[in-house]
Every structure is written in C-alpha cells, then in structure tokens.
C-alpha positions, 0 to 999 in steps of 0.5 A, a space after each residue: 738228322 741222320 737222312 741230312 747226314 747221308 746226304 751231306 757224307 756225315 760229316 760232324 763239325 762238332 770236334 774241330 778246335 783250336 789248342 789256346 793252351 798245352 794241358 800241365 799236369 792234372 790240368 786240361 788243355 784250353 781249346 776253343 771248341 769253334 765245331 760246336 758252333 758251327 755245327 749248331 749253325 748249319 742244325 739251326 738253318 736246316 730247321 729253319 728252312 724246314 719251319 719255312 716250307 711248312 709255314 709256305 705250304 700251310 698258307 697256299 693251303 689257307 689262300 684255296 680256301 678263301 672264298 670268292 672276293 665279296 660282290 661290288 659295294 651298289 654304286 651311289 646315285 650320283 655315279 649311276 647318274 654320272 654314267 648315264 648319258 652325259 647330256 641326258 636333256 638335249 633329246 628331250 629339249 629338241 621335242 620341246 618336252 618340258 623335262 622337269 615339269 609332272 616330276 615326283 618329289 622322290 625324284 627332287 635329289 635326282 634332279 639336284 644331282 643332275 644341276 649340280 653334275 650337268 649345269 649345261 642342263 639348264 640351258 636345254 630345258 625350260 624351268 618348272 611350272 
C-alpha cells in the first residue's frame, strides 16, 4: 500500500508496544506489541472500502444492463368490464332496446359478470326471451 502510505506521511503503527517486563539476562523483555494490531486494522478497512467500491460499481454495471421491465399482465374480463362504463344499460333501456335478448352464448360469462358487478343492471332492462 505504498500510494496509501504517501498519503497518509508513511506513518507504521507496526512497532509501538507497551514493556510488561524488563529483559533478565538471556531472557527477553515481554511487550504487547498493540501497533501490530492496529496497524492490521487500519490494512483491513482500507481493503474493505476498496472490495466495497468494486462490488457498488459492479452492480450499477449489472442494473444498465437490465432490460426494459416486461409488458403489463392482460387485464381479466372482469377488470375490462369494470372499467367500462359503469351503468353500461341505462342508454340501452331509455331506447327500449332488449340488451340481453339475440346475445351468443360466448358472451353468457360476460353477462354473469356484469349481474354480479352491476345488479343495478337488471332494473334498466327487461329479462331474456
């Protein structure tokens, strides 16, 4: 990490420590040797912001790459007949038109739809011959 070193006046943490015990003759002084430890901190959270800024980039990479979002689910026949016009037999009853009379059988679940959404239905038209 030398460019990191530079930047931060090369500073090592690596030889502060703290004397537990004087050395006697042939053996060594005890230390707690706590600069190691930091040092390997502050090396850990430098790479650890590196690997993060590479894993951010990489995915604002992958989301550009995404395809449009898919086309709309097709509505059911029963939201198509719900945003229709809401009282789709008041015109039709004011003509004194018959709206359910010469309907195809396809369109019955249509018919069963529209009794069960618009009950108010039945009172502007005459019943089925």
């Amino acid at each position: 990490m030398p460019p990191l070193g530079l930047l931060i006046g090369g500073v090592d943490f690596r030889d502060l420590s703290a004397t537990l015990k004087s050395p006697l003759g042939a053996v060594p002084a005890v230390m707690l040797r706590y600069g190691s430890f930091i040092q390997t901190v502050f090396d850990f959270a430098i790479i650890a912001f590196a690997v993060f800024l590479l894993i951010k980039a990489i995915n604002a990479l992958k989301r550009k790459r995404e395809a449009a979002p898919a086309a709309p689910p097709k509505p059911s026949a029963e939201e198509v007949l719900l945003t229709e016009n809401p009282r789709p037999f008041e015109e039709a009853s004011r003509r004194g038109m018959n709206v359910f009379a010469g309907i195809r059988r396809a369109d019955e679940t249509r018919i069963a739809l529209i009794r069960q959404n618009f009950p108010e239905a039945l009172n502007y038209c005459r019943p089925a011959r």
